[in-house]
N, C-alpha and C positions, 0 to 999 in steps of 0.2 A: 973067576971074574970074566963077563962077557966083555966082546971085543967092538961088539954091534954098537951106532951108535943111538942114544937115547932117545925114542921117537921114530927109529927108522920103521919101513915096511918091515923090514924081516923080523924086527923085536916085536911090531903087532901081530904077525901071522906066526910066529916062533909055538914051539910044542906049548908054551905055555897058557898062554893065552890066545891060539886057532879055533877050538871049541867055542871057545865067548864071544869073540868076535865075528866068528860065522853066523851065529845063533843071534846074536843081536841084527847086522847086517842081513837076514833073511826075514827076520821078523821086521823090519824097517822095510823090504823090499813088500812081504805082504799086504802092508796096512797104506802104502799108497799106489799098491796094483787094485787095492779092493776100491780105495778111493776113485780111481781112474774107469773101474768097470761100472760102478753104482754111479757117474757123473755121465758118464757114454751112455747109457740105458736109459736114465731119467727120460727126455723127450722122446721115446719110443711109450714108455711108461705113460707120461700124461698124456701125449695123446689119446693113449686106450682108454681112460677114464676121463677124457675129457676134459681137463683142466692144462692145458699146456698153457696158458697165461700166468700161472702161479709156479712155471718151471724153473726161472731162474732163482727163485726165491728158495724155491726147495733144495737144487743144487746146491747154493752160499751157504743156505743154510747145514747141510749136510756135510760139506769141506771143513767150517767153522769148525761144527760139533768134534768131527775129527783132528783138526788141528790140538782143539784144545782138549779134548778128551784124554789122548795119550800121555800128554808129559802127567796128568793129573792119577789117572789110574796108576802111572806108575808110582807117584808119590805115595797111591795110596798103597800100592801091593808094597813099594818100602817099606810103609811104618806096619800095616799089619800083618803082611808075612802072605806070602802064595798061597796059602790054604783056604783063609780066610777071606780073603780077599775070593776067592771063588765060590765060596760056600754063602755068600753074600751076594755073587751073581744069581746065582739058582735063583736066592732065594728072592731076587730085587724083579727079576725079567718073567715070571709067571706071574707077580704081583701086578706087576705094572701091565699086565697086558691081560689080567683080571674082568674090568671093565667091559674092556670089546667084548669081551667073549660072553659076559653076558647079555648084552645088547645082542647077540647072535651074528656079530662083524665077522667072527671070524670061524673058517671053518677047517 
């Protein structure tokens, strides 16, 4: 029987649960270090294309998208399992970026 009291740090970082909680805590630090680089770049960005009046829009709009994108993906990798849920990326992000590339947008 542990001694540790329930909820303390050391029963979170303990042998047991330090791998998951790392792993969750890094992946948490990624996704709003990425946030933070793609919001810092935008107005370098539109300036070079010339649309820096449509910067803040793009910005909100891009925080939003992530705010709510995460808790949602994971619901979904929940219900249908890591694999799947990836095998559905592949197959959703050449789809969707189909179009440009017809139009020859992208090189």
């Amino acid at each position: 029987m542990s001694t540790l009291p329930r909820g303390s740090l050391r029963e979170l970082f303990g042998p047991a649960t330090r791998a998951i909680v790392l792993a969750g805590l890094g992946a948490s630090f990624l996704a709003s270090f990425d946030l933070l680089i793609v919001v810092s770049a935008l107005p370098s960005a539109a300036r070079d294309v010339g649309d820096i009046d449509n910067y803040a829009l793009a910005a909100g709009a891009y925080s939003v998208a992530s705010v709510v994108g995460m808790p949602l993906a994971g619901a979904v990798n929940d219900r249908i399992g890591p694999l799947r849920r990836a095998l559905m990326r592949e197959g959703v992000t050449p789809a969707a970026s189909q179009p440009r590339l017809m139009r020859g947008e992208m090189v």
